[in-house]
C-alpha positions in Angstrom: -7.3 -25.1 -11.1 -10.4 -22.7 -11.0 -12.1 -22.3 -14.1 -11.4 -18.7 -13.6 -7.4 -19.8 -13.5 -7.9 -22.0 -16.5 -9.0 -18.9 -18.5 -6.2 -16.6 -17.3 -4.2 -19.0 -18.5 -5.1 -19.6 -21.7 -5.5 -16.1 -22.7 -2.1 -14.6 -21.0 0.9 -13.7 -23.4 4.3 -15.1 -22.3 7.1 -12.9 -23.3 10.9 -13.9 -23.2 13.2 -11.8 -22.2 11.5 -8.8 -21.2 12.1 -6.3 -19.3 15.5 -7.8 -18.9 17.5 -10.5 -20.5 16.1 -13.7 -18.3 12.7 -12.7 -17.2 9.6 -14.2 -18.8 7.3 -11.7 -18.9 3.3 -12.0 -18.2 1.5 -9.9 -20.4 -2.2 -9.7 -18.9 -3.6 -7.4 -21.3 -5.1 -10.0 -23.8 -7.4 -11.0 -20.6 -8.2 -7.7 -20.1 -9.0 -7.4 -24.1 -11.1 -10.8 -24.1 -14.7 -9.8 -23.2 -15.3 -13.3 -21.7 -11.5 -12.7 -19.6 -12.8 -9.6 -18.9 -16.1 -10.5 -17.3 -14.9 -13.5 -15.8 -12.0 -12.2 -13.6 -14.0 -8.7 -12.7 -16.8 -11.2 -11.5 -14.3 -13.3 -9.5 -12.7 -10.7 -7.9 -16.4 -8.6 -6.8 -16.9 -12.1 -5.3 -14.3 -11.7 -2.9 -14.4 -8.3 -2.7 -18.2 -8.1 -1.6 -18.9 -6.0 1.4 -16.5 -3.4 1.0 -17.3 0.1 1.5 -15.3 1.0 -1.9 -12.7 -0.9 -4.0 -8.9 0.7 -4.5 -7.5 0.1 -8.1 -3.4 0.3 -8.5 -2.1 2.2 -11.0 -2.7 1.5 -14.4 -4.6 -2.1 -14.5 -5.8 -1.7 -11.3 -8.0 1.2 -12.8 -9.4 -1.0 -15.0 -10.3 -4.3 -12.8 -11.3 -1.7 -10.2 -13.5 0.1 -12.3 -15.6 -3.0 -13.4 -15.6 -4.9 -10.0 -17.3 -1.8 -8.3 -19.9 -1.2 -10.7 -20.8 -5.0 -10.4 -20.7 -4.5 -6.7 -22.3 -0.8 -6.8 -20.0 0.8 -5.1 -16.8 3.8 -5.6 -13.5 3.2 -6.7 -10.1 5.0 -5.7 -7.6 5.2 -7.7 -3.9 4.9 -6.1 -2.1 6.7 -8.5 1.9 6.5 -9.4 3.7 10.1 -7.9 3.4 13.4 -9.5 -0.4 12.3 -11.4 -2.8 13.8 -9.4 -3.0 17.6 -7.7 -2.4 18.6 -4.4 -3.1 18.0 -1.9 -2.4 14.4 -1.5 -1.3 11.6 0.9 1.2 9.9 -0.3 3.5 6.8 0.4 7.1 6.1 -1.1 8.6 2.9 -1.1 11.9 1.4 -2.5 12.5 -1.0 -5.5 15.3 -2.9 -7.2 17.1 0.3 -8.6 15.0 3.2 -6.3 12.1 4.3 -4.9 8.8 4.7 -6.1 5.5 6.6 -4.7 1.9 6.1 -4.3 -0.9 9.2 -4.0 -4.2 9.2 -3.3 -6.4 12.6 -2.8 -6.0 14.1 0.2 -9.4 16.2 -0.2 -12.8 15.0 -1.7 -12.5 11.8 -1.1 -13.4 10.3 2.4 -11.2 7.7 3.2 -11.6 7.6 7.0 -13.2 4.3 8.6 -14.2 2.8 5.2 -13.6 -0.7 4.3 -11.4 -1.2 1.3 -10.2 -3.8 -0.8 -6.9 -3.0 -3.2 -7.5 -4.5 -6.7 -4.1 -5.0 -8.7 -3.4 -6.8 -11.9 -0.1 -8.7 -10.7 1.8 -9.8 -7.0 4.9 -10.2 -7.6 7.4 -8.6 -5.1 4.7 -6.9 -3.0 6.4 -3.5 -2.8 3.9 -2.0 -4.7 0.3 -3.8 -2.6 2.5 -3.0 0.7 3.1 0.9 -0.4 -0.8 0.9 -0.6 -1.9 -0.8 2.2 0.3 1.6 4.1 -0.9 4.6 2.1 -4.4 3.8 2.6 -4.2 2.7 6.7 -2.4 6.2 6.9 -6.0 8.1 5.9 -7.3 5.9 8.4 -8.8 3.2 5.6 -9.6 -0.2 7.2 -7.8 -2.2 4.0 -9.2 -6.1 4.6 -8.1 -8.0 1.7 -6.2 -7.6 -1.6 -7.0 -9.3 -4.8 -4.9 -9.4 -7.9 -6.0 -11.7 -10.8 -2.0 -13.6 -11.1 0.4 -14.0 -8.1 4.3 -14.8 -9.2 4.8 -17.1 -6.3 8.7 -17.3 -6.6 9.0 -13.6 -5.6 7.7 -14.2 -2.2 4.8 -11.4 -2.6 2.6 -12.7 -0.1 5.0 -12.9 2.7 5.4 -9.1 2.7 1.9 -8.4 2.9 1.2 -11.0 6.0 -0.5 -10.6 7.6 -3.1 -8.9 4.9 -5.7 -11.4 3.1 -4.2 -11.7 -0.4 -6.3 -13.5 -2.9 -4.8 -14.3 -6.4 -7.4 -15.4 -9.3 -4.1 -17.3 -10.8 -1.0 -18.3 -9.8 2.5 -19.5 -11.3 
């Protein structure tokens, strides 16, 4: 295990039975809180992330770890925002869950997206719905996506399989 792991580990908050009766929930915001988690991971994932043209952060921790690693890296960050957040016009990507659909936006205007290099940034893999709906989203506005990070990958759920054959790195996985 990465030293980088080790520290996830030790700083995330399990909690039983939430959302639902049964799940054990991973509650990454203490390593967001932790200035040393904080550093760490945003330093991990600029690491991987290093020549991309700008960085894509997933709505809501996405923001955040996408926000740091591009200033390390001196470079933009998009936000992919959850539907109905940002005005039009926007390009946008819906996608199905467990019980629905959900949708992805990004500006349509003011932000050229068009034969840059991204990486998407998310806090947590799980499914992959969500890193799938954006890689689609941002290949649509003619984005060359080439990797995702996301600081914890939930194995069991089969995330990774979705997204082949996209570059996915995880800074810690269970």
């Amino acid at each position: 295990m990465s030293p980088v792991s080790q520290l996830i580990a030790s700083l995330i908050r399990e909690v039983s039975d939430f959302p639902e009766p049964g799940v054990q929930f991973k509650d990454l915001t203490p390593v967001l809180a932790d200035p040393r988690g904080l550093a760490e991971v945003s330093t991990a994932i600029a690491d991987i992330a290093r020549g991309a043209d700008l960085v894509a952060g997933v709505d809501a921790r996405g923001f955040l770890l996408g926000g740091a690693v591009a200033l390390k890296l001196g470079i933009g960050v998009v936000a992919v925002r959850k539907g109905g957040k940002l005005p039009p016009p926007v390009l946008s990507e819906t996608y199905s869950l467990e019980y629905g659909t959900a949708t992805l936006e990004v500006p349509a205007e003011g932000i050229e997206l068009a034969g840059r290099s991204i990486v998407v940034i998310d806090d947590v893999l799980a499914t992959g719905g969500t890193l799938a709906a954006t890689y689609q989203l941002l290949t649509a506005a003619g984005a060359e996506v080439t990797g995702a990070v996301v600081m914890l990958e939930l194995a069991a759920l089969g995330g990774r399989a979705v997204l082949a054959p996209l570059a996915v790195d995880s800074l810690h996985t269970v």
